[in-house]
py3Dmol code that shows the C-alpha trace and the ligand (Angstrom):
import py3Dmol

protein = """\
ATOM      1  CA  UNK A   1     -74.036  20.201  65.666  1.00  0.00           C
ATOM      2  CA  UNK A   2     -71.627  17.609  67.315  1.00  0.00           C
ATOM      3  CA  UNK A   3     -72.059  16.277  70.153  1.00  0.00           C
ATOM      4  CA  UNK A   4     -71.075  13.319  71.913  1.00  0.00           C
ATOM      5  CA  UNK A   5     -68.616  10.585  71.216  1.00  0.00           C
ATOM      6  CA  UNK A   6     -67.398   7.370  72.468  1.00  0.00           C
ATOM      7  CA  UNK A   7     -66.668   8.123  76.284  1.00  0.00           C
ATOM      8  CA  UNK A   8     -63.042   7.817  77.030  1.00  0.00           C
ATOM      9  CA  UNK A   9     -63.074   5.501  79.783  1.00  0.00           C
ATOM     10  CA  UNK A  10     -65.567   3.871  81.978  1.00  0.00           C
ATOM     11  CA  UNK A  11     -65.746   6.770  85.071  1.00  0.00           C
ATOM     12  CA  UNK A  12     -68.300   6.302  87.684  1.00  0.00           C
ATOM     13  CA  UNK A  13     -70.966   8.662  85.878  1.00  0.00           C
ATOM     14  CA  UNK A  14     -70.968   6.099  82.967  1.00  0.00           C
ATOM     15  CA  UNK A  15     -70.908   3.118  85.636  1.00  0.00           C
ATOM     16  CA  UNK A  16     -73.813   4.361  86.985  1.00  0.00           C
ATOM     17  CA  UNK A  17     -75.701   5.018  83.792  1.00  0.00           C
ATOM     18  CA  UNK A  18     -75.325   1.378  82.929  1.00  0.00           C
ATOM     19  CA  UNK A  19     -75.997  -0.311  86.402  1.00  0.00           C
ATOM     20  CA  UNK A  20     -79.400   1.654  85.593  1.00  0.00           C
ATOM     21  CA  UNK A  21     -79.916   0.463  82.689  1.00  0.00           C
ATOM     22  CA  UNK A  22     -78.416  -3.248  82.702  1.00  0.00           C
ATOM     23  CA  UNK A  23     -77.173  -3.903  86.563  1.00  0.00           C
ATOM     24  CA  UNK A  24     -74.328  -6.003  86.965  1.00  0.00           C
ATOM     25  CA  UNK A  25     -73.633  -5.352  82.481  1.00  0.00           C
ATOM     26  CA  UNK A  26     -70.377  -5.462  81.571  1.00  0.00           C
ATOM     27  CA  UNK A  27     -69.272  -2.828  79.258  1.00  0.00           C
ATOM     28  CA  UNK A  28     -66.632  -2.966  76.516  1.00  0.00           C
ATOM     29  CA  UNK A  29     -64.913  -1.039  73.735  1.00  0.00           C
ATOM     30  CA  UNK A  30     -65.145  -2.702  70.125  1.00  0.00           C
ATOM     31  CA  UNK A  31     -63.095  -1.281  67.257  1.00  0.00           C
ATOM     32  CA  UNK A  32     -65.977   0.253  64.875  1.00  0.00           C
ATOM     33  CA  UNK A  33     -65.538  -2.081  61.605  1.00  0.00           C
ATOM     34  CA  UNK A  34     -68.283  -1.445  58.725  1.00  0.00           C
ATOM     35  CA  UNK A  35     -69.819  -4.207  57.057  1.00  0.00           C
ATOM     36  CA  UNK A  36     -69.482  -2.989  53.236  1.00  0.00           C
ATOM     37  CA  UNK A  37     -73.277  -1.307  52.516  1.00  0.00           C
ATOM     38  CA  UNK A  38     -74.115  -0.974  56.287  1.00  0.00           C
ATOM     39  CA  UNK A  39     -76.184   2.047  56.642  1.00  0.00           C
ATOM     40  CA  UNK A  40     -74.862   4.523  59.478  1.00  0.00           C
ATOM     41  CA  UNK A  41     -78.110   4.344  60.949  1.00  0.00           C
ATOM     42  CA  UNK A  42     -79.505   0.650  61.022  1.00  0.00           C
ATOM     43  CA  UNK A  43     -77.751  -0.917  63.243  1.00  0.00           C
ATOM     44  CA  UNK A  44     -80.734  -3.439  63.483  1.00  0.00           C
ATOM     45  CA  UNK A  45     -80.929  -4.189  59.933  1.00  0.00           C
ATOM     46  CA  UNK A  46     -77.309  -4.068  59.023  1.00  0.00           C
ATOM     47  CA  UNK A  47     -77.052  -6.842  62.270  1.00  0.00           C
ATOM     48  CA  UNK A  48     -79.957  -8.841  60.502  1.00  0.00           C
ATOM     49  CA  UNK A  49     -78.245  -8.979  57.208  1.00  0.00           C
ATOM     50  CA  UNK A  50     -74.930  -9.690  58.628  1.00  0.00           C
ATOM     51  CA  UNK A  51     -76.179 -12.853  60.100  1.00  0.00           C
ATOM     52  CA  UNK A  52     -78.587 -14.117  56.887  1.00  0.00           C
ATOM     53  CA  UNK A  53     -75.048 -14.033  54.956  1.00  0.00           C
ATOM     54  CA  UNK A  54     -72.699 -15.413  58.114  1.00  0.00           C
ATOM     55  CA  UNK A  55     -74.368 -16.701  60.767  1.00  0.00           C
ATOM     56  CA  UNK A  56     -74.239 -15.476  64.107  1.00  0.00           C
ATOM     57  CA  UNK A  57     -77.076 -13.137  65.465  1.00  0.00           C
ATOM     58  CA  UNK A  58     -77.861 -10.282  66.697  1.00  0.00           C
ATOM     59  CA  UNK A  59     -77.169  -9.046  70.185  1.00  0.00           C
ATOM     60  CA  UNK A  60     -78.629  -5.660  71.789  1.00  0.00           C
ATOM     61  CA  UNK A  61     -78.029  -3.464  74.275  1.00  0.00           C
ATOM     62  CA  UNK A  62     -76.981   0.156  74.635  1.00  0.00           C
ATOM     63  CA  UNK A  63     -74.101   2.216  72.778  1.00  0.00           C
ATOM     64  CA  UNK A  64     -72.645   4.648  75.383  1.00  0.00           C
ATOM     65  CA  UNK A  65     -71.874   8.358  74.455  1.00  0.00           C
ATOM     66  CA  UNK A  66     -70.589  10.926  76.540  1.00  0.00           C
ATOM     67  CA  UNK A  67     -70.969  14.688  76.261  1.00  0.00           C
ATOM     68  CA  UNK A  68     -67.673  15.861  78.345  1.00  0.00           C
ATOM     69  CA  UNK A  69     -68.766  17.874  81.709  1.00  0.00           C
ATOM     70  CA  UNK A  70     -72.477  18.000  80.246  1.00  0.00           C
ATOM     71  CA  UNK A  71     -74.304  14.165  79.744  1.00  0.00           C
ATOM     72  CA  UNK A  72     -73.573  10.783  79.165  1.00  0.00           C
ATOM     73  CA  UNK A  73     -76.244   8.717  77.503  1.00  0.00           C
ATOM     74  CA  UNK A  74     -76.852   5.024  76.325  1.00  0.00           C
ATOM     75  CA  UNK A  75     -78.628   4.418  72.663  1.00  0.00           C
ATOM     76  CA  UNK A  76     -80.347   1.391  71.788  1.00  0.00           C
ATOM     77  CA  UNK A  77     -78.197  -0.796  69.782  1.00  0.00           C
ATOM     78  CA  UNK A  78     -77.295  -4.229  68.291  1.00  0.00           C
ATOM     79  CA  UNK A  79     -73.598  -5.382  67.420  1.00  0.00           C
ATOM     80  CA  UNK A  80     -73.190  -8.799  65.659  1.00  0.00           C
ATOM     81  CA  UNK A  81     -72.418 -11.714  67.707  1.00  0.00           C
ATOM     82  CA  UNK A  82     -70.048 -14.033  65.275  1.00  0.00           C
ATOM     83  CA  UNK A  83     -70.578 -17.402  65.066  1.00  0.00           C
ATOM     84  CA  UNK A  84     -67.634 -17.989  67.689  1.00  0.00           C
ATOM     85  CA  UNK A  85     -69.017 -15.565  70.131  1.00  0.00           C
ATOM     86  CA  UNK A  86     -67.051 -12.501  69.178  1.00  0.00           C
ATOM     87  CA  UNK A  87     -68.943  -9.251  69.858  1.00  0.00           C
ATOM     88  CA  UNK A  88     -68.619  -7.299  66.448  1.00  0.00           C
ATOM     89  CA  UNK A  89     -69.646  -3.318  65.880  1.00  0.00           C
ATOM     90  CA  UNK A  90     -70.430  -3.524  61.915  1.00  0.00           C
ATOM     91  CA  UNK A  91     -72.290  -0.210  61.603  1.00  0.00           C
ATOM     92  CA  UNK A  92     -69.856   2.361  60.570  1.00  0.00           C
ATOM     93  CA  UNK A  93     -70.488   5.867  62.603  1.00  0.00           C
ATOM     94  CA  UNK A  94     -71.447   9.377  60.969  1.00  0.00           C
ATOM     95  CA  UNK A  95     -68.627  11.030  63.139  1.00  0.00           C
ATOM     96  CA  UNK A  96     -65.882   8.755  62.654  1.00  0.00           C
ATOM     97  CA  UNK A  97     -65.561   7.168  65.962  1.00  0.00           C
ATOM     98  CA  UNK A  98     -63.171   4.525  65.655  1.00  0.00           C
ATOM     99  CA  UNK A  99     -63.985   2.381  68.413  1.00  0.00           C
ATOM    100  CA  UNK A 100     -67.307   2.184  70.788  1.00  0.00           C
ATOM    101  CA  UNK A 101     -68.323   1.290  74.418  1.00  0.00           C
ATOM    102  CA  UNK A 102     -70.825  -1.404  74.420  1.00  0.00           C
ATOM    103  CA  UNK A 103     -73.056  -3.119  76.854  1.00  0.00           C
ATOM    104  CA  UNK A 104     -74.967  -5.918  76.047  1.00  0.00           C
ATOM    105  CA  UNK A 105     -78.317  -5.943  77.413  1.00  0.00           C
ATOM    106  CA  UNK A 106     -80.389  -9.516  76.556  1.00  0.00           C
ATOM    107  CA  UNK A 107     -83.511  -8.988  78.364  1.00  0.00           C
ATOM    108  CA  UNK A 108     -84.518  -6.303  75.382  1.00  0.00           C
ATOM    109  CA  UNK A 109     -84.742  -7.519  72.327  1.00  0.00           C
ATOM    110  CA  UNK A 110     -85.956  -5.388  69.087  1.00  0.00           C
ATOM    111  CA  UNK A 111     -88.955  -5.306  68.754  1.00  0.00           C
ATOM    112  CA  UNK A 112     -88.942  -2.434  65.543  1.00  0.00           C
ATOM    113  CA  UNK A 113     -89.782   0.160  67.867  1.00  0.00           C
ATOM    114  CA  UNK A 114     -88.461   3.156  68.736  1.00  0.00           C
ATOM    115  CA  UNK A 115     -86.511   3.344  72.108  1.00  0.00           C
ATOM    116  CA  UNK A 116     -85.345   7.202  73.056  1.00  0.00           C
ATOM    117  CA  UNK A 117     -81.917   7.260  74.419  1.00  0.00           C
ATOM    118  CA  UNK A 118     -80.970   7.570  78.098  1.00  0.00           C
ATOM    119  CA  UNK A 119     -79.285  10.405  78.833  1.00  0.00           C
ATOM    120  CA  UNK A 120     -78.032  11.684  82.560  1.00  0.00           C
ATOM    121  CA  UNK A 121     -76.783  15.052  83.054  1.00  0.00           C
ATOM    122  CA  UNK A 122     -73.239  15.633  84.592  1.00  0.00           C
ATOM    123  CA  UNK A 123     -73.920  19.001  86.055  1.00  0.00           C
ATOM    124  CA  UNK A 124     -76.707  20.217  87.789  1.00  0.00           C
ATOM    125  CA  UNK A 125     -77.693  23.064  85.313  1.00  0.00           C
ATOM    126  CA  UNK A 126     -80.849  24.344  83.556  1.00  0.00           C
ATOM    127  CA  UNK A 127     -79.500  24.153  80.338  1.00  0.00           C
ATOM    128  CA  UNK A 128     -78.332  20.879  80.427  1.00  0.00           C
ATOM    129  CA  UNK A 129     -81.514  19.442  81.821  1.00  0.00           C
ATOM    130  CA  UNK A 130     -83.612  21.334  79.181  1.00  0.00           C
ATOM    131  CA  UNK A 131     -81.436  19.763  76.271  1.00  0.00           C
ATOM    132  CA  UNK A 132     -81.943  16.640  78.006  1.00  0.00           C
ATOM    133  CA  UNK A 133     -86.024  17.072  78.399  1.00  0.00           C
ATOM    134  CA  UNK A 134     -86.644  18.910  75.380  1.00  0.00           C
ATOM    135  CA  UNK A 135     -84.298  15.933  73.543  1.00  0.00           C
ATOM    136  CA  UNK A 136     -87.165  13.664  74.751  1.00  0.00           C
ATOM    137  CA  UNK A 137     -90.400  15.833  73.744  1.00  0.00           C
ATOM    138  CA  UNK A 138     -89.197  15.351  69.896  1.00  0.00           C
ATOM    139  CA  UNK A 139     -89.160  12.021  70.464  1.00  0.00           C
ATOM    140  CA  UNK A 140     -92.112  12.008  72.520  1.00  0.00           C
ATOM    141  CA  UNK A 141     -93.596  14.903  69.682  1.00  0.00           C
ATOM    142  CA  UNK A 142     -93.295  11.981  66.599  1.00  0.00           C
ATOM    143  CA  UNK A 143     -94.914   9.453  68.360  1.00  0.00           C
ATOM    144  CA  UNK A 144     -97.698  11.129  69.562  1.00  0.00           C
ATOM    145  CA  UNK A 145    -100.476  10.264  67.344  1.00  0.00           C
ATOM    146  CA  UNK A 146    -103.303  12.504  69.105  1.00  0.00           C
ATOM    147  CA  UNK A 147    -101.453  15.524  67.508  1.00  0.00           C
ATOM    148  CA  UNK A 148    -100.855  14.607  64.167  1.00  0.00           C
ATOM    149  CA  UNK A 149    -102.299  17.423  62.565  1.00  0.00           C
ATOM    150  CA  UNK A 150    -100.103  20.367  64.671  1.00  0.00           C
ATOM    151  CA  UNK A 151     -96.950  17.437  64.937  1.00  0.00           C
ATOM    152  CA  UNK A 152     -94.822  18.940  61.923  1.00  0.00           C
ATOM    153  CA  UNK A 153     -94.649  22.342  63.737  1.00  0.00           C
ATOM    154  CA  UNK A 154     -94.010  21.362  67.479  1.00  0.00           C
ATOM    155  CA  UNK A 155     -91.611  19.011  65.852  1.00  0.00           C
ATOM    156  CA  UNK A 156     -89.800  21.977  64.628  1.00  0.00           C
ATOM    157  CA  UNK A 157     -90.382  24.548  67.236  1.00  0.00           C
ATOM    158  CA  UNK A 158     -88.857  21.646  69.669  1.00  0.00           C
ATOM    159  CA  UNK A 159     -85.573  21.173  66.854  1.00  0.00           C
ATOM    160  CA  UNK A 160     -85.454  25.001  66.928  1.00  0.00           C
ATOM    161  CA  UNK A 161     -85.168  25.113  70.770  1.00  0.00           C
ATOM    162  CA  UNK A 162     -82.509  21.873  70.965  1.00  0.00           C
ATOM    163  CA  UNK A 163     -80.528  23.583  68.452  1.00  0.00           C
ATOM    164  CA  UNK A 164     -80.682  26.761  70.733  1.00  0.00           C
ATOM    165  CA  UNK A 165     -79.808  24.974  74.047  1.00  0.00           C
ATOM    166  CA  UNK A 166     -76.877  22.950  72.030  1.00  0.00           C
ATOM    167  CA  UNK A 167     -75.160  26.104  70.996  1.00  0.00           C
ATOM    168  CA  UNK A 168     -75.568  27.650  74.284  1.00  0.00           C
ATOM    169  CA  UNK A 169     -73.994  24.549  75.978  1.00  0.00           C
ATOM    170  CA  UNK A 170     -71.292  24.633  73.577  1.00  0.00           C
ATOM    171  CA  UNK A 171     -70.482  28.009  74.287  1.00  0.00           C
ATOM    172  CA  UNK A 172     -69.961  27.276  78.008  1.00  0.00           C
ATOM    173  CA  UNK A 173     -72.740  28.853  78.902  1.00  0.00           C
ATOM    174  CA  UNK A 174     -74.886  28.059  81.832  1.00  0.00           C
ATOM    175  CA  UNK A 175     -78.204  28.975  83.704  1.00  0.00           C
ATOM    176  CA  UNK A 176     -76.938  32.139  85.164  1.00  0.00           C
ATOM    177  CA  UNK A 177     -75.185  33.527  82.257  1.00  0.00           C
ATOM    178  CA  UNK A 178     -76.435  36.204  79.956  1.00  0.00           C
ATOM    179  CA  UNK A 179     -78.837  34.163  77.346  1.00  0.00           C
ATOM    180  CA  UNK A 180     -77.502  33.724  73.912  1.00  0.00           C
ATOM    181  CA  UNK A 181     -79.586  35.746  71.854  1.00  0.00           C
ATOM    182  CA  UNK A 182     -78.121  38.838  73.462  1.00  0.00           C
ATOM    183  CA  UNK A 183     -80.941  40.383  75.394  1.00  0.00           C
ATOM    184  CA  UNK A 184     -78.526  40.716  78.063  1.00  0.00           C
ATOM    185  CA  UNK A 185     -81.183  38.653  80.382  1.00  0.00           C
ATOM    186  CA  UNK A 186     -79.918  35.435  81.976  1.00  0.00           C
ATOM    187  CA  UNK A 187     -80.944  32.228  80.196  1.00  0.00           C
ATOM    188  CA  UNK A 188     -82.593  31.165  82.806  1.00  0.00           C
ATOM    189  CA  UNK A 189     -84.934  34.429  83.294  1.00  0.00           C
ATOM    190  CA  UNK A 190     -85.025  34.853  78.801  1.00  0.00           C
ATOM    191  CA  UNK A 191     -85.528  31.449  76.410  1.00  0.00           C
ATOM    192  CA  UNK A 192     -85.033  29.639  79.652  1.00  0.00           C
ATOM    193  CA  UNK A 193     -87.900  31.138  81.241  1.00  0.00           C
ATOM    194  CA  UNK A 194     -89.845  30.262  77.609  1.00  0.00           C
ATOM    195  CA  UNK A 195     -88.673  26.915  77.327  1.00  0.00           C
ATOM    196  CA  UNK A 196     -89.272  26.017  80.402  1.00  0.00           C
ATOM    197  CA  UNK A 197     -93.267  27.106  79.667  1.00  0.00           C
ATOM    198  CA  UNK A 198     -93.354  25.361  76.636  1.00  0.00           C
ATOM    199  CA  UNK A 199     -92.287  21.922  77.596  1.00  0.00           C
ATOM    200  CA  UNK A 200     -94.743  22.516  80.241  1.00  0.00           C
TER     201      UNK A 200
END
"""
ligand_1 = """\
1
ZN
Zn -82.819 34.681 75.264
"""
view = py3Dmol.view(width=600, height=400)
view.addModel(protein, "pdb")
view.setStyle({"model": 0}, {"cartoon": {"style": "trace"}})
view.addModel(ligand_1, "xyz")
view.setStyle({"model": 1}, {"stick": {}})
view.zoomTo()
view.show()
């Protein structure tokens, strides 16, 4: 399921995501150009590599996204800094975004771990804000070491329910409309009501 893409311009709801994140950051769009064997999802390692073979380094900060009418959200992210100072996005992008919005963000540097995205909602709907909370309990769910043994099936239950809540959102649905499995209850009062006791 897709989801979000590079947001088309900088609108307040993505100016205020990053003045929480990085106050006074300046964000800008880079045309997305692979390194040749960058891996879609290292951005950290392809950025080390890059600068073993050609200098530079690596510079982090957060990758904005945008969901239209639903969230925007900022990933942890590195883009290569050549050696004249040129901000360079090397790590080619599963969807085919051809450029992104960047905003470099010095005070955190990688450190191997994992950093869940940021995400705000744009409306003020239960089904947004239980993608967005249920988004962070996988995360949450694979680091969570005191639950190893029962991990693999939360894990899944919590995919199960994201993949739910996605397709609803997609389908313009919201709170108050009948849920998407068809019981003819609203979400809110049918997997809303379920959801909502599960991520407790
Ligand atoms: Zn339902």
């Amino acid at each position: 399921m897709y989801t979000t893409t590079t947001p088309a311009r900088i609108d307040s709801s993505v100016r205020h995501l990053i003045e929480s994140l990085a106050p006074g950051g300046q964000a800008s769009y880079l045309d997305v150009r692979p390194e040749p064997g960058a891996a879609f999802d290292g951005c950290f390692s392809n950025v080390r590599a890059k600068s073993e073979r050609d200098g530079g380094r690596m510079l982090c900060g957060w990758q904005l996204w945008e969901w239209p009418r639903v969230l925007v959200e900022a990933e942890f992210h590195a883009v290569w800094l050549s050696p004249g100072g040129q901000m360079e996005e090397i790590t080619p992008k599963r969807h085919g975004e051809t450029s992104v919005l960047f905003v470099p963000d010095e005070r955190c540097g990688y450190e191997g771990k994992v950093v869940d995205n940021v995400r705000v909602p744009l409306d003020d709907d239960q089904l947004i804000h239980h993608f967005i909370r249920v988004s962070r309990a996988i995360v949450e769910a694979s680091a969570d070491g005191t639950r190893a043994g029962d991990r693999p099936k939360r894990i899944a239950s919590l995919r199960r329910a994201q993949r739910f809540v996605g397709h609803s959102i997609h389908a313009g649905l919201r709170e108050h409309d009948p849920c998407l499995c068809g019981s003819g209850s609203r979400y809110r009062r049918c997997h809303g009501c379920e959801l909502e006791r599960a991520l407790g």
